[in-house]
C-alpha positions as CSV (number, residue, x, y, z in Angstrom):
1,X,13.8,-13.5,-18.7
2,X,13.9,-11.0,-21.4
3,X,13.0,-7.4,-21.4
4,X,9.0,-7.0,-22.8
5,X,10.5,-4.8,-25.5
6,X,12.6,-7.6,-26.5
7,X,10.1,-10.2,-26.5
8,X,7.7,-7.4,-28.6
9,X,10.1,-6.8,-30.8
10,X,10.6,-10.5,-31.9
11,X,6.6,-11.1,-31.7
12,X,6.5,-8.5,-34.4
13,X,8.8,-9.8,-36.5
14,X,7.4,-13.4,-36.4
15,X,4.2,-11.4,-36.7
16,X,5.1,-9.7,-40.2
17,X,7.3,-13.0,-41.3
18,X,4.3,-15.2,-41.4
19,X,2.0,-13.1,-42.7
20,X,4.5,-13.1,-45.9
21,X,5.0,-16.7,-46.4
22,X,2.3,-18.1,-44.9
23,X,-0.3,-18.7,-48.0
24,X,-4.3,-19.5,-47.5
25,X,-3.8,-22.4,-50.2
26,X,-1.3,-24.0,-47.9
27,X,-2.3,-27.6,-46.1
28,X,-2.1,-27.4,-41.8
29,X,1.3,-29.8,-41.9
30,X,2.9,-27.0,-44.7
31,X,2.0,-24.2,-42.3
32,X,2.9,-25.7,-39.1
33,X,6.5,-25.8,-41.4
34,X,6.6,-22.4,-41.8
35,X,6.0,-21.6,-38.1
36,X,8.8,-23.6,-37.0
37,X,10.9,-22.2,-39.8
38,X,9.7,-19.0,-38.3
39,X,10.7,-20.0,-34.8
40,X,14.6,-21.3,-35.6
41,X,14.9,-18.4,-38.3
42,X,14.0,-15.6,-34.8
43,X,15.5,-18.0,-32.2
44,X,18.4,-16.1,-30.1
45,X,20.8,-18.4,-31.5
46,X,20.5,-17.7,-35.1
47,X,19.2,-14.7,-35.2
48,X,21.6,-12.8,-33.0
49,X,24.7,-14.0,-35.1
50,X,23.3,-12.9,-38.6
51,X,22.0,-9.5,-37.0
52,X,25.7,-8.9,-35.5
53,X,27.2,-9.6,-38.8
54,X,25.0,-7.0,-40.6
55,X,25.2,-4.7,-38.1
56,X,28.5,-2.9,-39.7
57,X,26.2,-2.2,-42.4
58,X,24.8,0.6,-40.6
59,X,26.3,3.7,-39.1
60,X,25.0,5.8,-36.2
61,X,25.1,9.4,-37.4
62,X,24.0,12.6,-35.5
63,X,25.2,14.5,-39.2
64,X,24.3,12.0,-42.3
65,X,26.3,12.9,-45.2
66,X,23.6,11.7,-47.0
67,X,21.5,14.7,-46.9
68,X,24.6,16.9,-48.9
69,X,23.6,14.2,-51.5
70,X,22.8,10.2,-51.3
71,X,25.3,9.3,-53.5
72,X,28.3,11.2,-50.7
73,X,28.4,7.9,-48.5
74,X,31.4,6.3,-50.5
75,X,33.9,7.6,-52.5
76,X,37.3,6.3,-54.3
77,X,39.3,6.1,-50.7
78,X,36.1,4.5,-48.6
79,X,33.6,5.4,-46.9
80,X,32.9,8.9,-45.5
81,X,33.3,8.8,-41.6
82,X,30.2,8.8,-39.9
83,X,29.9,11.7,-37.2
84,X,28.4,11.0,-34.2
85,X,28.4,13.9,-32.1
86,X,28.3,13.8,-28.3
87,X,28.1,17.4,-26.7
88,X,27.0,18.6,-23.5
89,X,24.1,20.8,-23.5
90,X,24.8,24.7,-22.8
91,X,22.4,26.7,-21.8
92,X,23.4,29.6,-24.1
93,X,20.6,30.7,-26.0
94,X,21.7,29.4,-29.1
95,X,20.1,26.6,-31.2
96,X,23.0,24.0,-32.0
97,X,24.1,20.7,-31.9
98,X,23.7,19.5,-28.0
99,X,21.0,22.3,-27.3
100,X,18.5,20.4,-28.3
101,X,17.3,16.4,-27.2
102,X,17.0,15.3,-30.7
103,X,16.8,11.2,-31.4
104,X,20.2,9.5,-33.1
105,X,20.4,9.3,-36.9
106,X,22.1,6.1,-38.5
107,X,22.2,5.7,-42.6
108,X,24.1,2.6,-44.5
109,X,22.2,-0.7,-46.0
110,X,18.2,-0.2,-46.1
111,X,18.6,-4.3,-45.4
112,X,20.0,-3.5,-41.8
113,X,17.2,-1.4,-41.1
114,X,15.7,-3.9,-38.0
115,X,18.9,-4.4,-36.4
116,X,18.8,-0.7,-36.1
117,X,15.6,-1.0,-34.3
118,X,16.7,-4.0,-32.3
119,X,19.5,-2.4,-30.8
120,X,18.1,1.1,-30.4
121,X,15.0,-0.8,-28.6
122,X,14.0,1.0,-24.9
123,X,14.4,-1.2,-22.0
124,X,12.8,-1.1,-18.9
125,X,15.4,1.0,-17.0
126,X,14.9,3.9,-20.1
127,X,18.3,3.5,-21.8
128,X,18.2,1.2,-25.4
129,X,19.4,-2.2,-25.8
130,X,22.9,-0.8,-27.6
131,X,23.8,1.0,-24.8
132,X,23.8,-1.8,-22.1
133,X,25.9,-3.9,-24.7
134,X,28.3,-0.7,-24.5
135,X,28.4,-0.9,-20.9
136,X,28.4,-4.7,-20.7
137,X,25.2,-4.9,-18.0
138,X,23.6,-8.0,-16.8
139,X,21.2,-7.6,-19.5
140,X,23.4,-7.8,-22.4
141,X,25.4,-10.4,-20.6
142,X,21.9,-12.7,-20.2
143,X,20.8,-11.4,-24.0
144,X,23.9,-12.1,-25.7
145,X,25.3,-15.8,-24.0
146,X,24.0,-18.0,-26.6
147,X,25.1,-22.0,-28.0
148,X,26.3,-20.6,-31.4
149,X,28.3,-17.8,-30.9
150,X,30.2,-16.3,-28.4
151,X,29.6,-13.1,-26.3
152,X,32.5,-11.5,-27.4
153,X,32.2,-11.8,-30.9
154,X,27.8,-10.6,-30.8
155,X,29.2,-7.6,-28.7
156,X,32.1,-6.8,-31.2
157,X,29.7,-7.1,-34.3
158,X,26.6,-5.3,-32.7
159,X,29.2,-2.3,-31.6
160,X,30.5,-1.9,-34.9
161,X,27.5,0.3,-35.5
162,X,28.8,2.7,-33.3
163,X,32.7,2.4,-34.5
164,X,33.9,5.2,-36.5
165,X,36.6,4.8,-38.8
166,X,40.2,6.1,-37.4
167,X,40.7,8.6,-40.3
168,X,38.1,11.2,-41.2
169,X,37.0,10.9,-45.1
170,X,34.6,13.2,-46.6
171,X,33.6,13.5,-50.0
172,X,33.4,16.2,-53.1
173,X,29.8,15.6,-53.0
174,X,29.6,17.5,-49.9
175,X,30.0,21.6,-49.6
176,X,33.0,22.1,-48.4
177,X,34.4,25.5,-46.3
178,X,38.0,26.1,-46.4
179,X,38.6,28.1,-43.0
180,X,42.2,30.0,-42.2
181,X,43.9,28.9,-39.1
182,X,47.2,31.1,-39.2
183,X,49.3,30.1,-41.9
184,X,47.1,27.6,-42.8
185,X,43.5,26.2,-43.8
186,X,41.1,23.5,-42.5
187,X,39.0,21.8,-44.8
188,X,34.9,21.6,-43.2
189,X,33.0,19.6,-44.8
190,X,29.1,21.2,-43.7
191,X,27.0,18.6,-43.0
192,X,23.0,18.5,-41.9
193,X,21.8,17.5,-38.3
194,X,19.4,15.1,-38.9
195,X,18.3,15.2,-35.8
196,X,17.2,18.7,-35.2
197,X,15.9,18.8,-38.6
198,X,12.9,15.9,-38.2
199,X,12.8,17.3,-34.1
200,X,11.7,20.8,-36.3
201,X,9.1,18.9,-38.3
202,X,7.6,17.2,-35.1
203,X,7.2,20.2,-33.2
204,X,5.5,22.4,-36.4
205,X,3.6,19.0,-37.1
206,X,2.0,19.3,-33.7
207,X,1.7,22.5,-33.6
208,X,-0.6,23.0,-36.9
209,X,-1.9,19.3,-36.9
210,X,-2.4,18.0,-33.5
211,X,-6.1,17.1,-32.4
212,X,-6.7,20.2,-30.2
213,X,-5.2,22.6,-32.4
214,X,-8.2,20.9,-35.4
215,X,-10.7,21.1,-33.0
216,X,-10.1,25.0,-32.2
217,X,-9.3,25.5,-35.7
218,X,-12.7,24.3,-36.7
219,X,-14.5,26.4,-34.0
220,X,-13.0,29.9,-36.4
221,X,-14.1,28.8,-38.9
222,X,-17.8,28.1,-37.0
223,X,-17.3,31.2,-36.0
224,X,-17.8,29.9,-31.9
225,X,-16.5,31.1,-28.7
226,X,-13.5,29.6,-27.5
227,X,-11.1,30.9,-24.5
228,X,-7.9,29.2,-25.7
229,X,-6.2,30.5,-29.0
230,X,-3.8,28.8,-31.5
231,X,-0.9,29.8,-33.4
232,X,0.0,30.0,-37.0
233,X,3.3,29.3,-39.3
234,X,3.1,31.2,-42.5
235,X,6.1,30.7,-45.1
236,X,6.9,27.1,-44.4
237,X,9.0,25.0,-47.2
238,X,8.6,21.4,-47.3
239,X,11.6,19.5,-49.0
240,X,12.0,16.3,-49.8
241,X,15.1,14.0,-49.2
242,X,15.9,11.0,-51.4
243,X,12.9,11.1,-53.6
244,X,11.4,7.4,-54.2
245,X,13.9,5.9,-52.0
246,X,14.0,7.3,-48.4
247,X,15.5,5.1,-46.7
248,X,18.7,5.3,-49.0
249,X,19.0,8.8,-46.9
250,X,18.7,7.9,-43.3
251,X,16.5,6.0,-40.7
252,X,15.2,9.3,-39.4
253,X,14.4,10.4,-43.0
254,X,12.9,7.2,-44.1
255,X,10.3,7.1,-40.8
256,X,9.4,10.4,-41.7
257,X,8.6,10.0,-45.5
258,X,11.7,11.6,-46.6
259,X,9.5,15.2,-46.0
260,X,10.8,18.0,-43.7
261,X,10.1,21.7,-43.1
262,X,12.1,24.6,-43.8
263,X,11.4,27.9,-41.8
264,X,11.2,30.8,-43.7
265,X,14.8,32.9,-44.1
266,X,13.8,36.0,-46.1
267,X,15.4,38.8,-44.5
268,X,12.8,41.3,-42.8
269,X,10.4,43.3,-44.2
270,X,11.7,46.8,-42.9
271,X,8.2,49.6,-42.3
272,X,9.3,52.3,-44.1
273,X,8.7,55.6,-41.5
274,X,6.6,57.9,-42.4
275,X,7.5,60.3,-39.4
276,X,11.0,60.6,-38.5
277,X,11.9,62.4,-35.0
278,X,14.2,65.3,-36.3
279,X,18.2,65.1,-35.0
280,X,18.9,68.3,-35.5
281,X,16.4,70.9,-36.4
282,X,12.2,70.2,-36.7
283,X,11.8,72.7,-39.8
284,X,14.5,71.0,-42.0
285,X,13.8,67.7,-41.0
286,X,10.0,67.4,-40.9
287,X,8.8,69.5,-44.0
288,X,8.9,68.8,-47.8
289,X,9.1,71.8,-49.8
290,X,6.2,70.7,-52.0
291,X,3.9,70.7,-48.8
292,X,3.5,74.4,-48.3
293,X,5.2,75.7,-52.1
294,X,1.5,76.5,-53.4
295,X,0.7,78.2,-50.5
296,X,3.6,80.7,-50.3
297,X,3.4,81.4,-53.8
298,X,-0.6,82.6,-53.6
299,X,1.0,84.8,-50.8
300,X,3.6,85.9,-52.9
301,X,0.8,87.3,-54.8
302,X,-1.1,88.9,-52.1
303,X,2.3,90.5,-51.6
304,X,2.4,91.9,-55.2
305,X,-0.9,93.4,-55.2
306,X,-1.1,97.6,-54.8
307,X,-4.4,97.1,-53.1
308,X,-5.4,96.6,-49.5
309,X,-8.5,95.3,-48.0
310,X,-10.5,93.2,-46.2
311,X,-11.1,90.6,-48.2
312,X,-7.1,90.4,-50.0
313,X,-6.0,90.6,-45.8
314,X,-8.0,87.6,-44.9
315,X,-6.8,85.8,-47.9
316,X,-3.4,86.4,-46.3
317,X,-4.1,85.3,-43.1
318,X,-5.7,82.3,-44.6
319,X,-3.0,81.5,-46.4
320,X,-0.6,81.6,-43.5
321,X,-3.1,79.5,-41.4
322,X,-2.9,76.6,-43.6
323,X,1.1,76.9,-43.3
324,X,0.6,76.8,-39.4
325,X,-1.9,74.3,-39.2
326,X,0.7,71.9,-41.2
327,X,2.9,72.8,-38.8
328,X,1.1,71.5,-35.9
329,X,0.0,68.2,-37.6
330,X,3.4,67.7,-37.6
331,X,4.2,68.6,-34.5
332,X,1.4,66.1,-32.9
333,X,3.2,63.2,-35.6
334,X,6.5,64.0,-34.3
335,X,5.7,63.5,-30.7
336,X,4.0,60.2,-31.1
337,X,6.9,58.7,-32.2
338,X,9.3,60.7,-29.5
339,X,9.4,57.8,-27.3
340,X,11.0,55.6,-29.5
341,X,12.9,57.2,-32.2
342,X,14.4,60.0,-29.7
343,X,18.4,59.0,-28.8
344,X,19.9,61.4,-26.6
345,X,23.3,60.1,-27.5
346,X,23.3,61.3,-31.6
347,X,20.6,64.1,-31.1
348,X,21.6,67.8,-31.4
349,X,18.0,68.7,-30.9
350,X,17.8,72.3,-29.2
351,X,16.6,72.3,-25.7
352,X,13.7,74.2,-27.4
353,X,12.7,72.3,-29.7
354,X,13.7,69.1,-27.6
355,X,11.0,70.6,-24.7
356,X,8.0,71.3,-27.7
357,X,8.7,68.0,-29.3
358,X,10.0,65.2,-26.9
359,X,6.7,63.5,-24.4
360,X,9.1,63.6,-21.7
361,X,8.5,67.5,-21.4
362,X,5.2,67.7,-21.1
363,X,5.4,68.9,-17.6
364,X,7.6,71.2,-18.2
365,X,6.1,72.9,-21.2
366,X,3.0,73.7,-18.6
367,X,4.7,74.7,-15.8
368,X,6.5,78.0,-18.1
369,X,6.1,79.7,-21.8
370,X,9.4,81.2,-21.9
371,X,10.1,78.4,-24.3
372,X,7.1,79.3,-26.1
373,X,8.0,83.0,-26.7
374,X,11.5,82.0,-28.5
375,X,9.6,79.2,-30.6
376,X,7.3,81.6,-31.8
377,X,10.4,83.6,-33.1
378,X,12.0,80.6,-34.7
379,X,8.6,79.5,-36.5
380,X,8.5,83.3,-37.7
381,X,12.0,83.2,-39.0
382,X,10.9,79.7,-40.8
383,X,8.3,81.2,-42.5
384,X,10.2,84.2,-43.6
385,X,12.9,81.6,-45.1
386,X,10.5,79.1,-46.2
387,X,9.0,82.3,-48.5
388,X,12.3,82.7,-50.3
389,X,13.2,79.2,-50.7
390,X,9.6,78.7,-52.4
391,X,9.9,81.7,-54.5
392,X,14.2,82.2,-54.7
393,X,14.7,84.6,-57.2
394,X,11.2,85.9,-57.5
395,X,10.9,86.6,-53.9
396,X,10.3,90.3,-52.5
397,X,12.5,91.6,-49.6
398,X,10.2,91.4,-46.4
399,X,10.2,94.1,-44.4
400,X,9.4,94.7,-40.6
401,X,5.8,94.7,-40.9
402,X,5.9,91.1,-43.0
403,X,8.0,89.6,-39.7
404,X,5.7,91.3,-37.0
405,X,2.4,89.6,-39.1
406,X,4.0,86.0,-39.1
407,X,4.2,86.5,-35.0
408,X,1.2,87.8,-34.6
409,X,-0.2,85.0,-36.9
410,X,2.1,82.1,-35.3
411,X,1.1,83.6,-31.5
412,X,-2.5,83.3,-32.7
413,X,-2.1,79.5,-32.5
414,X,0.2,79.8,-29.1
415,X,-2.2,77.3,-27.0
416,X,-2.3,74.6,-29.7
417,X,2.0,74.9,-29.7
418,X,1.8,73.6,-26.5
């Protein structure tokens, strides 16, 4: 008794025969021909032997050469070996050959195409018909002991699918990568997994197409409830292998339309930062000299003038205000990013500014001001500086009373600081 896939399999092909040659203008006696033709033409006994012979006409591949280029499958000294890569899996992280359960690739003569599916046909017990004929099991033994030809010449031809040549040819049609090995080089010839590449297309296919992601899809765009989400690919490729002819390719290729995806490869869009947590000094780091210039140079002229009152002192203080209120706007951007851009390692933050700045010291900026009394000091002398870097040769030589306003002005602010 044969395996149900087996008997399917042949079912189908009688199937799809007679629907070919079978004509509606043909007389009953013409058809009943034709059925019996189709009978001896798919009995065990002639079919096997022709399917054995043409089963060297295609190669199992895990890595078709075919998808460097269609034309790389034979060159002057034969034909390029076919790889068939057996690897155990490693759970390593990375995506490879092995990593992945990916279904067996074979390319050669379109025309061999259904002994490929014969012998890669599921049986009962899971494995496919080409594997009990490589470890000679009761099945193959029953399948393969026919009248017209003998077991050991179906096995020989049905494994030559499998049988890769003793030397390894490759051919100029495929990249090739020459790679040092001490004194020396070895030739690679880079070659596509097949494999993984259609296994990629299944899983993307099923995650954009399948029925349940359509269904929530539409209810978006209804704009209805729905407690499950989906997921998007953006930047997909599609490319297309062997143009009009597919199945000049590969099996996998040809089943699939010849169409796979690419992921997208660009390199990563980098954020530029808009805040950077200073390394070594706050006022350096954190302050562009355009920011404050116009602001220093209306003091400069508050400075200048002979007269003194009210309204000229509050222009001052105004002035200086502004100055400290940039300060603190980036004092408050610095620290939200503290947490993240702050590396102990390669700062040479002061402990001062590292306990005004960094989250971390929140408590400790509370519990004592003695950190605030010398920062007030350092944003005095910043001012001072900032004054003669805005002006340079213009500026006016700031005297005592000049340094005791910017404290006075900076302590003003001493609870926002914090």
């Amino acid at each position: 008794m044969l395996d149900p896939a087996i008997q399917n399999y042949f079912v189908e092909r009688k199937e799809a025969w007679l629907k070919k040659n079978v004509k509606a203008s043909m007389e009953e006696n013409e058809i009943k021909e034709q059925e019996l033709l189709c009978d001896q033409l798919f009995s065990l006994n002639e079919w096997l032997p022709n399917a054995a012979k043409r089963a060297g006409q295609i190669s199992l591949s895990t890595h078709p050469c075919t998808f460097s280029h269609p034309s790389a499958r034979k060159n002057k000294n034969g034909y390029v070996s076919s790889v068939l890569a057996e690897i155990d899996r490693v759970a390593d992280g990375y995506l490879k050959t092995g990593n992945v359960e990916v279904d067996t690739d074979a390319l050669g003569n379109a025309a061999a195409l259904d002994v490929y599916k014969f012998l890669t046909l599921t049986m009962q017990d899971g494995n496919n018909l080409l594997t009990h004929i490589q470890q000679e099991t009761d099945l193959a033994k029953v399948l393969l002991t026919i009248k017209s030809t003998s077991y050991q010449d179906l096995k020989v031809g049905f494994l030559a699918m499998v049988e890769g040549s003793t030397e390894s040819i490759t051919s100029s049609k495929i990249k090739q990568v020459y790679f040092p090995v001490d004194d020396d080089y070895h030739q690679l010839s880079l070659l596509t997994n097949s494999g993984m590449v259609y296994q990629l297309r299944s899983r993307l296919d099923k995650l954009r197409f399948s029925d349940e992601v359509k269904e929530l899809r539409d209810k978006k765009r209804k704009n209805e409830f729905s407690e499950q989400g989906y997921s998007e690919i953006y930047g997909l490729t599609t490319i297309g292998y062997g143009g009009t002819k597919p199945q000049n390719i590969s099996v996998l290729n040809n089943q699939n339309g010849g169409k796979a995806h690419l992921l997208s490869s660009l390199p990563p869009s980098i954020e530029k930062r808009n805040v950077h947590f200073p390394k070594s000094d706050f006022f350096t780091e954190s302050f562009k000299k355009y920011e404050y210039a116009d602001n220093f140079k209306a003091l400069h002229k508050l400075f200048q003038t002979d007269h003194n009152n009210i309204k000229l002192r509050d222009a001052r203080d105004r002035n200086l205000q502004q100055i400290i209120d940039l300060l603190i706007e980036k004092m408050w951007a610095v620290r939200a990013v503290s947490q993240t851009q702050y590396h102990a390692q390669t700062s040479s933050l002061s402990n001062i500014q590292r306990t005004w700045l960094h989250d971390d010291f929140a408590d400790e900026r509370e519990k004592s001001e003695q950190w605030l009394d010398t920062l007030i000091t350092e944003i005095s002398a910043w001012l001072t500086r900032s004054y003669e870097k805005v002006l340079d040769k213009q500026a006016i030589k700031l005297g005592e009373a000049e340094r005791l306003l910017f404290v006075d002005i900076v302590d003003r602010n001493r609870e926002f600081l914090k």
